[in-house]
C-alpha positions as a printed Julia matrix, in Angstrom:
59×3 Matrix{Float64}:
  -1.29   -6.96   -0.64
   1.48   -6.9    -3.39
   4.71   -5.06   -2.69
   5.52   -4.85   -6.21
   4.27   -3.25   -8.67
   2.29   -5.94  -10.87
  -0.56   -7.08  -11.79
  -2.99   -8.77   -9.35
  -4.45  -10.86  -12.02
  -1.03  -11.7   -14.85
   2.0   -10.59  -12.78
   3.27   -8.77  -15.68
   5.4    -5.54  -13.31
   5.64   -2.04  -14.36
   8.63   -2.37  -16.44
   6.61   -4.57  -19.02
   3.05   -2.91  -19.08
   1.25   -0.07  -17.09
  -0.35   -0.58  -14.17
  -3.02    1.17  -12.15
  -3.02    1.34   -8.64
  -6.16    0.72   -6.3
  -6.93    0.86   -2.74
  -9.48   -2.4    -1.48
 -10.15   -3.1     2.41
  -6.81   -0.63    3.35
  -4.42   -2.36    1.48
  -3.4    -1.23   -1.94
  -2.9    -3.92   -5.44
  -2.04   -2.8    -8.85
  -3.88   -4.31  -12.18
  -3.25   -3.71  -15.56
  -5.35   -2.28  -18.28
  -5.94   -5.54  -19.76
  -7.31   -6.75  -16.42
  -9.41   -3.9   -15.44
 -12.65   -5.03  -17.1
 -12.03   -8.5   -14.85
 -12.37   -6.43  -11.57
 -15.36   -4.32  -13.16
 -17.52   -6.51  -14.97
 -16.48   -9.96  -13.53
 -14.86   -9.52  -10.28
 -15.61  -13.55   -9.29
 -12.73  -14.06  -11.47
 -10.84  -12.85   -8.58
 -11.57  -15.18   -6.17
  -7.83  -16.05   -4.76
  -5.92  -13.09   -5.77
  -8.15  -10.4    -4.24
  -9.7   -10.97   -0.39
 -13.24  -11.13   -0.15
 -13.7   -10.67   -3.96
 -16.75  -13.09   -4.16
 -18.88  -10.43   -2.27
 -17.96   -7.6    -5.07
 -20.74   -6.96   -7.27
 -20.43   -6.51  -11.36
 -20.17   -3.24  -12.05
């Protein structure tokens, strides 16, 4: 779970780009709107920086 508000995927914070928040297995990340499409479309790409994202299907 991040702390700060940044990006799961680039790390850029809210002070340098808009981020969304989202809740996944009780805990809560952020992601930006350049990321988004990663956790809809190709949420594999996640592997590492999101718990259990291997078992998310494409949206």
């Amino acid at each position: 779970m991040s702390k700060n508000k940044e990006c799961l995927v680039c790390k850029k914070s809210s002070n340098e780009t808009p981020v969304t928040k989202f809740y996944y297995q009780e805990s809560e990340f952020y992601i930006c709107p350049q990321h988004i499409p990663v956790l809809i479309h190709n949420p594999q790409e996640l592997v590492g920086l999101l718990p259990d994202a291997d078992k998310l299907e494409k949206g």
